[in-house]
C-alpha positions in Angstrom: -64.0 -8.9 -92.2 -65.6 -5.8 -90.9 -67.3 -5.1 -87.5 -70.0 -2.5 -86.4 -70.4 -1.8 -83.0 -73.7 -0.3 -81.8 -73.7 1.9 -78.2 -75.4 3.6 -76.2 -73.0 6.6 -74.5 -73.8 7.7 -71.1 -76.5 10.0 -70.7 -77.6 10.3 -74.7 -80.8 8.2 -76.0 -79.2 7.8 -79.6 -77.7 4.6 -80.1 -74.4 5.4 -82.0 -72.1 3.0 -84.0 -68.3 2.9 -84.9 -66.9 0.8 -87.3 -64.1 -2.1 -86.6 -61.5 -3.4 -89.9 -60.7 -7.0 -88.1 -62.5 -8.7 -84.7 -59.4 -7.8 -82.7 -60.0 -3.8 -83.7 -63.4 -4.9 -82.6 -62.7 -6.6 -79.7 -60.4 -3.4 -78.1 -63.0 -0.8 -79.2 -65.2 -2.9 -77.4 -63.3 -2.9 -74.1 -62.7 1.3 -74.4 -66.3 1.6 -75.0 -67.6 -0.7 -71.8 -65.8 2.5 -69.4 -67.3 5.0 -71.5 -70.5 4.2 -73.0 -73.7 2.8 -71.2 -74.3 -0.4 -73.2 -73.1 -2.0 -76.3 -76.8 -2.2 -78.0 -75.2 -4.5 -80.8 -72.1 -6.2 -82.5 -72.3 -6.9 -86.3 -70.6 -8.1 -89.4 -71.5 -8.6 -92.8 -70.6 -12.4 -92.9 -71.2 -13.0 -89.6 -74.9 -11.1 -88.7 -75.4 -10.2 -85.3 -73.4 -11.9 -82.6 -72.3 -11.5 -78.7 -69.1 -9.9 -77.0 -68.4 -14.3 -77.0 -68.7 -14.8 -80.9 -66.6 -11.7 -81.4 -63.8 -13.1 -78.8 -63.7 -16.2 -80.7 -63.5 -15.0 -84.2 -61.1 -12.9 -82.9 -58.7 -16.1 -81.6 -59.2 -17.9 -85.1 -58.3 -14.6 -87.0 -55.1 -14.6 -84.3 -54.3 -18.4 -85.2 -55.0 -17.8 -89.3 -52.2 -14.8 -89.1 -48.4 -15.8 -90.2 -46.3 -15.3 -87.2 -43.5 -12.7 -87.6 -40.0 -14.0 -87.1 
């Protein structure tokens, strides 16, 4: 599942977005943007719709859980 992340960076008006290929990409793109950027203005998926830094922290545990574990 895909993930768009909407920001605001520091000092810019524009609200800029980066894209995400699985909720733990999301999740760590989130966390390099929180020092860098003002605000996240939004988190969104195509399944999903619009959801909070929580949301994206548990779909990110279930997609954990739902991958084989290497030997």
């Amino acid at each position: 599942m895909s993930y768009t992340i909407g920001f605001q960076a520091k000092n810019q008006k524009a609200v800029l977005a980066t894209e995400a290929a699985t909720a733990n990409q999301a999740v760590a793109v989130i966390a390099a943007l929180q020092n860098s950027a003002n605000a996240i203005e939004f988190i969104r998926s195509p399944q999903e719709g619009d959801m909070g830094i929580e949301m994206l922290l548990l779909l990110a545990k279930e997609e954990a859980e739902e991958m084989p574990q290497r030997v």
